[in-house]
C-alpha positions as CSV (number, residue, x, y, z in Angstrom):
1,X,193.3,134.3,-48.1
2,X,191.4,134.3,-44.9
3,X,187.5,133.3,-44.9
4,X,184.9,134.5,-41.9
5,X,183.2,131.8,-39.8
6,X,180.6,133.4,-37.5
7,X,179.3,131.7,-34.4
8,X,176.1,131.0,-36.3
9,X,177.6,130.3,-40.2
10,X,178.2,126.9,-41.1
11,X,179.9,126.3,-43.9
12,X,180.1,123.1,-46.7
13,X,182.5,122.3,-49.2
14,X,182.9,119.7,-52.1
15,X,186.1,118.9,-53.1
16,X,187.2,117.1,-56.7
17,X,189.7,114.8,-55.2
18,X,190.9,113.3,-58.6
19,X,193.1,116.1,-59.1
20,X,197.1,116.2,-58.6
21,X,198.2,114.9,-55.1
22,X,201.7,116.2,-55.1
23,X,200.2,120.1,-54.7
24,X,199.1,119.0,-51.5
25,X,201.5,116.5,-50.0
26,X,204.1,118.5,-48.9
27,X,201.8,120.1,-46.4
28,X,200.7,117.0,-44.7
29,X,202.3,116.0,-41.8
30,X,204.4,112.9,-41.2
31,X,201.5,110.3,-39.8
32,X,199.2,111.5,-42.5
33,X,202.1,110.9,-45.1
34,X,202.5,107.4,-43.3
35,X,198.8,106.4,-43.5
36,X,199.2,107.5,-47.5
37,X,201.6,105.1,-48.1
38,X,199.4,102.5,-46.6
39,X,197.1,102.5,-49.6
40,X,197.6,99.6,-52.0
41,X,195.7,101.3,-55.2
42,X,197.6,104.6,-55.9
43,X,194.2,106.5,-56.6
44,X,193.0,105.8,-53.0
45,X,196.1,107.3,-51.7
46,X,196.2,110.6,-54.2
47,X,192.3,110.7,-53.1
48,X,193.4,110.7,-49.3
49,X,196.0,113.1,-49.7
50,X,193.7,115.7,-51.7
51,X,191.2,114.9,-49.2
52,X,193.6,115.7,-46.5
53,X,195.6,118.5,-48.0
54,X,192.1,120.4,-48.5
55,X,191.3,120.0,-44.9
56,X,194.1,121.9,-43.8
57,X,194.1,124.7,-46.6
58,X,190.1,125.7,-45.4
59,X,190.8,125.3,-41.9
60,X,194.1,127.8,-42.4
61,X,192.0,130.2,-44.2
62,X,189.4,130.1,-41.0
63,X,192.2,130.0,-38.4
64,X,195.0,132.3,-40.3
65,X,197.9,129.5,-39.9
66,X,200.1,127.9,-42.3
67,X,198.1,124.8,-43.4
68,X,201.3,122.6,-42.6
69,X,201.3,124.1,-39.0
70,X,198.0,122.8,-38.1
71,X,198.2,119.8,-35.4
72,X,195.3,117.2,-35.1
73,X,194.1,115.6,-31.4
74,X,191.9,112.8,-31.7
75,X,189.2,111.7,-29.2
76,X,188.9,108.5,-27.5
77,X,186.6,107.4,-30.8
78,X,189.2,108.7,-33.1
79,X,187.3,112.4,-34.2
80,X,189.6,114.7,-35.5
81,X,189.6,117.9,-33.3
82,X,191.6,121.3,-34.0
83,X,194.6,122.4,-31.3
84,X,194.2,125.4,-30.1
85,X,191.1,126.8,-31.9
86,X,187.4,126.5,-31.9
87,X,187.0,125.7,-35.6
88,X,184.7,122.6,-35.5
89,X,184.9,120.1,-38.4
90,X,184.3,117.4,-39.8
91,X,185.6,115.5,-43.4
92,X,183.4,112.5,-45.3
93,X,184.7,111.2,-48.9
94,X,182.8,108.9,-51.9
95,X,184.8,108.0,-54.8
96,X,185.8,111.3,-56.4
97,X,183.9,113.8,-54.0
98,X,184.5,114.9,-50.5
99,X,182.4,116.9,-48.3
100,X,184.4,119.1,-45.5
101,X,181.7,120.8,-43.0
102,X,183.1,123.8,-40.7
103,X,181.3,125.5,-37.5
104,X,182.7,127.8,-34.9
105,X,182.4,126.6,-31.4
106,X,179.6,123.9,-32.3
107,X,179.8,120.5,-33.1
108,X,179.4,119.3,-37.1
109,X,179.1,116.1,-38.6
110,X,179.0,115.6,-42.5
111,X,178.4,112.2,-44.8
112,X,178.6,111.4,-48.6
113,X,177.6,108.3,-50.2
114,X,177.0,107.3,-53.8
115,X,174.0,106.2,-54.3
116,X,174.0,102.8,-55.6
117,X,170.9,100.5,-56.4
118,X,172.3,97.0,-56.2
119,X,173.0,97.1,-52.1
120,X,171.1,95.0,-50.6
121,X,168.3,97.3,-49.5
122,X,166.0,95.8,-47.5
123,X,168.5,93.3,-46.0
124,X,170.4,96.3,-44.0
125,X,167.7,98.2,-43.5
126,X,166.0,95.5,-41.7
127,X,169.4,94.4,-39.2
128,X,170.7,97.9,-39.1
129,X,168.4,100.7,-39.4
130,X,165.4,101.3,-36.5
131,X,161.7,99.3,-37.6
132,X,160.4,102.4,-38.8
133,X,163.0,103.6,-41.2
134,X,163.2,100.0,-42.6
135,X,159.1,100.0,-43.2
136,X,159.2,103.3,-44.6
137,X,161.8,102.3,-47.1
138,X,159.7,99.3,-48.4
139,X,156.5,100.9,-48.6
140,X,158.0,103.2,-51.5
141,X,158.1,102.9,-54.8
142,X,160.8,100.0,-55.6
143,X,162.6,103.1,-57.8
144,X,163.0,105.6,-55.0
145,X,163.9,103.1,-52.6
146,X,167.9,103.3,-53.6
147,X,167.7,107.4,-52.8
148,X,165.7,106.4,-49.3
149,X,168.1,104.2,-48.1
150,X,171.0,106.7,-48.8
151,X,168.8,109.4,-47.4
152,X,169.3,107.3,-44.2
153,X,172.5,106.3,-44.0
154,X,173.9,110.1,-44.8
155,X,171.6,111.4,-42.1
156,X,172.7,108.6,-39.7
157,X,176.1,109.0,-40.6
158,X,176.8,112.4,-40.3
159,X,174.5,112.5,-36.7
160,X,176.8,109.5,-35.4
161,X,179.9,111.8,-36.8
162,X,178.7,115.1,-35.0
163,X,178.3,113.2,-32.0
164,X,182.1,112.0,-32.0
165,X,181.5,108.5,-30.4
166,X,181.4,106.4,-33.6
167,X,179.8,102.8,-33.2
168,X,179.2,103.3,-29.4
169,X,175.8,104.6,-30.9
170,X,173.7,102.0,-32.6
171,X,171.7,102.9,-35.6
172,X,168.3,101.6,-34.6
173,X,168.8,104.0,-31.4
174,X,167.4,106.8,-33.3
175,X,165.5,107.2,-36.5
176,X,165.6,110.0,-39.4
177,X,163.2,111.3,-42.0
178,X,164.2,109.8,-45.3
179,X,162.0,109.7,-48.1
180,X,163.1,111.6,-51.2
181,X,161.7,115.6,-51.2
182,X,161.1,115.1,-47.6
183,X,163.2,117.8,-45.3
184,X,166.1,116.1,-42.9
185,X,164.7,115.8,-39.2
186,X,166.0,113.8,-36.0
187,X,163.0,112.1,-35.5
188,X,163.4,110.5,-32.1
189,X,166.8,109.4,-30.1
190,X,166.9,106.7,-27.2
191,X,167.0,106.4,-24.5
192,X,167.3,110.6,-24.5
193,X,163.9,111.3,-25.9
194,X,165.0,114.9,-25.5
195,X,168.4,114.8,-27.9
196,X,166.2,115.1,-30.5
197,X,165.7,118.6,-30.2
198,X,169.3,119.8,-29.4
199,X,170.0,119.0,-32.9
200,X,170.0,120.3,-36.7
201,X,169.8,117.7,-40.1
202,X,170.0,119.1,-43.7
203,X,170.1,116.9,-46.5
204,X,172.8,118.6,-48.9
205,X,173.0,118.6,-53.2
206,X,176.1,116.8,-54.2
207,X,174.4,115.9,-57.8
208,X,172.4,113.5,-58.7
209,X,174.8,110.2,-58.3
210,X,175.1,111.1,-54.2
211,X,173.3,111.4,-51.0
212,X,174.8,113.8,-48.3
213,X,173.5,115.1,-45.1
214,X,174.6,117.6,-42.6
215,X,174.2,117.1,-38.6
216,X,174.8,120.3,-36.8
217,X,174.7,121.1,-32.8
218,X,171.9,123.4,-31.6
219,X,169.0,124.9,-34.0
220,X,170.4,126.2,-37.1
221,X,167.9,128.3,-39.2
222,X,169.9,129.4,-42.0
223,X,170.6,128.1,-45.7
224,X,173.1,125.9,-46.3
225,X,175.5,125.8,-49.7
226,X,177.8,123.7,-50.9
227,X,180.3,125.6,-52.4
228,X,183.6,124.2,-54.5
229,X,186.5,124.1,-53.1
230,X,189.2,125.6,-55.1
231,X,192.9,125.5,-54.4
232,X,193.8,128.6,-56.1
233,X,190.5,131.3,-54.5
């Protein structure tokens, strides 16, 4: 089964990753069967090979290659890229969910997090995220403050991803929208006061136990789904 991917489409998926991991394994390659085995709870390791096995069925349905054929280079920060096409991609997992984002010839970056209300909100807030985030989170309501923070992180998370250069780029460098109904933005970016603009944010519906977020290159006007992923379509 081939799927399209337009220049301007971007597509999401949600994949159930407590499902059998020996449909996928055999399609992995060799380091990715290696870093399975490196998992010392057997769930984490089916979950990483679902995870994994997924990737390289969607991007063989956007590429028309054998999943099993596909070969992985890695950037200096250690981002996945795709050998010999311009499928852009990008993979985030929570417990039993993962969230695989897909572009054509513009960077994606994608995040997942359960949302959980005994972190230690305002403590990370205050060392990690910018001023203004961490006020904005503790002038709310203490009972949407859990959803805020996650709103946050996802955002942050999946920018930081899109960019490709991991921790080089400190979260209190740029700051997000985050309160609960309110739409994803990149609010400001230093010292690039400008990178702002050259960038997308969607907060994306995972149900109500998760926050995600979407970071896509460019202005991107159009809806964005999450659809499940399904082995068998």
């Amino acid at each position: 089964m081939s799927l399209p991917l337009g220049p301007g489409d971007v597509h999401v998926w949600k994949i159930e990753l407590d499902q059998p991991a020996d449909e996928f394994r055999a399609m992995l390659s060799a380091d990715e069967r290696e870093r399975a085995s490196r998992f010392r709870v057997e769930r984490g390791a089916d979950r990483y090979v679902v995870g994994r096995g997924a990737l390289r069925i969607l991007l063989g349905r956007y590429t028309g290659a054998s999943p099993e054929t596909l070969v992985f280079r890695y950037n200096g920060f250690g981002k996945p890229e795709l050998t010999g096409s311009d499928v852009c991609f990008n993979l985030s997992h929570s417990h039993e969910i993962a969230l695989i984002a897909a572009a054509r010839g513009r960077a994606v970056g994608v995040d997942v997090e359960r949302i959980r209300e005994q972190v230690m909100i305002e403590r990370i807030a205050e060392r990690f995220f910018a001023p203004a985030e961490a006020r904005a989170i503790a002038a709310l309501p203490q009972d949407r403050q859990a959803l805020a923070f996650f709103n946050c992180w996802t955002r942050k998370e999946a920018w930081i991803k899109a960019r490709g250069e991991g921790l080089s780029i400190p979260l209190n460098s740029f700051e997000v929208t985050l309160a609960p109904g309110e739409p994803a933005r990149l609010v400001a970016t230093r010292p690039d006061e400008e990178e702002a603009s050259r960038w997308t944010l969607r907060g994306l519906e995972c149900g109500p136990e998760f926050a995600a977020a979407l970071a896509v290159a460019g202005k991107f006007g159009n809806e964005v789904n999450v659809t499940e992923f399904r082995r068998s379509d």
